[in-house]
Every structure is written in C-alpha cells, then in structure tokens.
N, C-alpha and C positions, 0 to 999 in steps of 0.2 A: 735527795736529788739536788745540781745545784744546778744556780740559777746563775748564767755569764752577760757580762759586759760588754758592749764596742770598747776597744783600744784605737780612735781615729789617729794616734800616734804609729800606729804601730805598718809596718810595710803591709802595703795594699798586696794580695791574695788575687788567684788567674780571674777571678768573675768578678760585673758590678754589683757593686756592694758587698762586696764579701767581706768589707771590715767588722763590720760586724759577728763575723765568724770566729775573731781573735780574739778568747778570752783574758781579762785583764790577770795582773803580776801572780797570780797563786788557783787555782784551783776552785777556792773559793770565790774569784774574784776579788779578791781584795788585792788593789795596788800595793798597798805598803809592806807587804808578808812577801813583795819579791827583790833578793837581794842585786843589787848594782850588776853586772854582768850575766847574772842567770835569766835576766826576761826572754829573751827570747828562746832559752830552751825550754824554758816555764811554760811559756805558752806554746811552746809545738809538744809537748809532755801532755797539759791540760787539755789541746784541741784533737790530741791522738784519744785519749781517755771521755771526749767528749763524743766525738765520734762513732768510737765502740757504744757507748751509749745511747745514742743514738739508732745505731744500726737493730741493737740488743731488743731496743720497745717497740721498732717496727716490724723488726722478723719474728722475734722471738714471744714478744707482748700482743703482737698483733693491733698495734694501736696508729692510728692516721698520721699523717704527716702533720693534720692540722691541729691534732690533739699533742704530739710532740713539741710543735713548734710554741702553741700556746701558754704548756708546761717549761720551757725553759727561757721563755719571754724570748724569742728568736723571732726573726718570719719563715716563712713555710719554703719559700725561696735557698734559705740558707739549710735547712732540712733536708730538701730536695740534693743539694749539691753536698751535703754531710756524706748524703748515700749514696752517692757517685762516688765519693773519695773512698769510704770504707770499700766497695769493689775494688778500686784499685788500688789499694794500698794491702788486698790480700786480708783484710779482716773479715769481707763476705765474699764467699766463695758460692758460685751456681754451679750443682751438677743433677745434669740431668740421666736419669736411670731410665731407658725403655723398658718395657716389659718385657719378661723372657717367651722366647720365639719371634721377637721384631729384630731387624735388622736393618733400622735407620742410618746409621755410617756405609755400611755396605750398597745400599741402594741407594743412597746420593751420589757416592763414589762413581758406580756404574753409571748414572745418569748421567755426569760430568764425564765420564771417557767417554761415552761413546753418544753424546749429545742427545739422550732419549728424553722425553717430557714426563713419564713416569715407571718406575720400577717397583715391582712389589716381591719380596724374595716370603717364600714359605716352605715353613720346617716340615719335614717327616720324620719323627719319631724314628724311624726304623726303615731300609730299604725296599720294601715290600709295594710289590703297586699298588696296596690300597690306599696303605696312610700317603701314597704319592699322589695319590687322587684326590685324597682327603683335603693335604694340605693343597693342591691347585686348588681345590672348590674352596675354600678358605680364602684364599689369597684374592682368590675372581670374585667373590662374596666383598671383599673390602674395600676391592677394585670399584665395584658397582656402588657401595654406599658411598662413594668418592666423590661421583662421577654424577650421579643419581638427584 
C-alpha cells in the first residue's frame, strides 16, 4: 500500500484543500525519483492510480472512508472527493438492475407525460384474464404497501 504526500508546490485542485490530494514526484512519493518535466504527469499517473485504489477498498473491500483515509495518512475529506472523481472520471460506474416484472423507467415516463403522482405497470404472464387479474391484484397489493 502507499502512503502519499502534500505537494504545497504543486497547482491547487477544484476543492479546499485538495493539495493534499497531489502525491509527491513518483508513486512512492518520493520527490527525487521524478525526473525534470515528467511531475506533472507523474502525479496525475499516481493520483489516477490512487484513485482506483481508493475506489477498489471502499466498493470492493468494503472498508470506511475513515479507515481508508487513515491507511493512506490522508483526511476523510480528500477520500470523500477521491470518490467523487473515480465516478466521473468512469472508473465507478452505478447500475441499477430492477427485478424482472418491474417497470420503473416506464412508469416514471408515463408519470412525467401525463403529469400523474403515481403509476404502477403489472405483468401478465400470458393474455388470459386471470393472470390479468392476478397481476392487477399484485400491482394494487403494492400500491396499498405504498401508500399504507
């Protein structure tokens, strides 16, 4: 695991105090291991790779921000905003899967055309009016734990 540096030298980052987010010349942190014109890709190399790493122990490790941040002698601060950037820089990605037979895109949709405060869409199996009964009493069943 490594442990990084503030570079107070180095161009201040969009948040306060985010200097501290710029790890010093190499990877390691060590200034002297970075040669004359590579600093600054050095360190957006380092803080991309820091990043992912970060991302890695809190999704994937399932470990606190505050146990991360203590581990890489950071504050919890610059953790916080590590994971903001790994979103948008496309290294975590959210998707959300409904269960099959929900039809959450579609009933928002309908909500937004035609200005309704709730829709609930239910599957029948098969065109038969029972399973169309079935799935109404389903839907009116989830309607009422809703609402309830």
């Amino acid at each position: 695991m490594f442990k990084y540096s503030a570079d107070t030298s180095s161009e201040k980052m969009d948040a306060p105090g985010a200097a501290d987010e710029v790890p010093l010349g190499s990877p390691d942190g060590d200034p002297s291991r970075s040669k004359l014109g590579e600093g600054c890709a050095m360190r957006n190399g380092a803080q991309a790779r820091l990043i992912a790493e970060v991302a890695r122990m809190y999704y994937e490790e399932r470990r606190t921000q505050f146990e991360i941040a203590t581990s890489l002698n950071v504050s919890q601060g610059t953790i916080c905003r590590f994971l903001k950037r790994a979103e948008k820089q496309g290294i975590v990605r959210t998707t959300i899967s409904p269960p099959a037979g929900t039809f959450v895109d579609l009933e928002d949709l309908l909500e937004r055309k035609f200005g309704l405060s709730q829709v609930i869409i239910g599957q029948a199996p098969n065109g038969s009016e029972e399973s169309m009964q079935d799935a109404v009493g389903a839907a009116a069943a989830h309607f009422l734990e809703r609402i309830l």
